[in-house]
C-alpha positions as CSV (number, residue, x, y, z in Angstrom):
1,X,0.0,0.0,0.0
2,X,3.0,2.1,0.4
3,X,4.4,1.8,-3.2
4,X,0.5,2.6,-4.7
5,X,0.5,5.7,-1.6
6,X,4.1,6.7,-3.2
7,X,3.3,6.6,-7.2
8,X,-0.1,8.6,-6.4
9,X,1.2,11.1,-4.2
10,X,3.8,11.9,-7.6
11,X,0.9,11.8,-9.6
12,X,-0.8,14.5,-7.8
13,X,1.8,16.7,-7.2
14,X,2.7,16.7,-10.4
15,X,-1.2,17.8,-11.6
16,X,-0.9,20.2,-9.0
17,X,2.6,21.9,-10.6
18,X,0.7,22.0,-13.7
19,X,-2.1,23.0,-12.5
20,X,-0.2,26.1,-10.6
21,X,1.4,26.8,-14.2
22,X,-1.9,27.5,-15.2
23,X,-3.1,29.4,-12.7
24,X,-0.1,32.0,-12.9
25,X,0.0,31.7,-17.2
26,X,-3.6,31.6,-17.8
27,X,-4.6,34.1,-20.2
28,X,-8.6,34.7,-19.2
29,X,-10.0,34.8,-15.5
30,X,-12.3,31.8,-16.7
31,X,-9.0,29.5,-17.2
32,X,-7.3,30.8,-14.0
33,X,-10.8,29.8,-12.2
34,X,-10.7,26.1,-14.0
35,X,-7.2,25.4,-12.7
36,X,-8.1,26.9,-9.0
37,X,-11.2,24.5,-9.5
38,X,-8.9,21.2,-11.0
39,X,-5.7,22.2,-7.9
40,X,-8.8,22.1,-4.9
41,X,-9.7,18.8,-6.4
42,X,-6.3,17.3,-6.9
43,X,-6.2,18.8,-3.0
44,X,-9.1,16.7,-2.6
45,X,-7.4,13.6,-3.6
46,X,-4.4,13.8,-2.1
47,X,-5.9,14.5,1.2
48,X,-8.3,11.2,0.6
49,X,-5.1,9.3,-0.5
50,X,-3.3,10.3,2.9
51,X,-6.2,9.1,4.6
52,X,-6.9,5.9,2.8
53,X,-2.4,4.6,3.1
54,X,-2.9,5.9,6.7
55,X,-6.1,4.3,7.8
56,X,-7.7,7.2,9.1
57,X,-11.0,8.8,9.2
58,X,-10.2,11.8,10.9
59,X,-9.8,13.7,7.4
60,X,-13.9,12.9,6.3
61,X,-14.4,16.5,7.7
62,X,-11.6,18.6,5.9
63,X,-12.5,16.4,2.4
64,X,-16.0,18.1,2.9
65,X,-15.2,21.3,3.5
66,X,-12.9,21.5,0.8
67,X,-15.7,20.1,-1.5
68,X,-17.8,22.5,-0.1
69,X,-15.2,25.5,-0.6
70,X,-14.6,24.7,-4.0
71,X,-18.1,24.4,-4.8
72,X,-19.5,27.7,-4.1
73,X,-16.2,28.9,-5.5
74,X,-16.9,27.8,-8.7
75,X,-20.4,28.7,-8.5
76,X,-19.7,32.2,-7.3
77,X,-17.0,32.9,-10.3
78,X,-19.5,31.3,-12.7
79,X,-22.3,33.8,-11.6
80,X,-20.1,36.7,-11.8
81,X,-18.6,35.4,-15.5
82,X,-22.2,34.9,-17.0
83,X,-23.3,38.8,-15.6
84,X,-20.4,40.1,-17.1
85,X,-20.7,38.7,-20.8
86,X,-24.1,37.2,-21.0
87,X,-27.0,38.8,-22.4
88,X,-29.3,41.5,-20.7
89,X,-31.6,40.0,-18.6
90,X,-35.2,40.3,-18.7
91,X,-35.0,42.8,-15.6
92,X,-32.9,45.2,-17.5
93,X,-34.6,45.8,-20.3
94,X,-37.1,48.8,-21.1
């Protein structure tokens, strides 16, 4: 269990460099919100993989709370990104 802890822990951190490339490079807030999105859940994973090699279940908590984080995260920047280029709602108009 080690070895499979090992090889996923460099799998992660790995999608988490690129994903921090991404983050600093990205052209458009929309691709900067995607990576932040894809790094919480590679976060996520790692934290789940910790717990799973060390037999604990201490960690349920924080996996939910970063779930919940990224969620409203997302939603929040998804909101604010459809105001900004979608059309006029039915409110605004005359």
């Amino acid at each position: 269990m080690n070895t499979v802890g090992i090889i996923c822990g460099i799998i992660l951190g790995l999608a988490g460099a690129l994903c921090l490339v991404r983050i600093v490079r990205g052209p458009t807030m929309l691709d900067r919100t995607v990576a932040t999105d894809v790094f919480v859940a590679i976060t996520i994973a790692a934290v789940g993989v910790e717990a799973a090699v060390g037999r604990s279940t201490t960690t349920v908590p924080v996996l939910l709370a970063l779930a919940l984080v990224a969620f409203l995260g997302s939603v929040s920047i998804a909101r604010f990104a459809a105001r900004d280029s979608g059309p006029p709602s039915s409110q605004e108009r005359p």
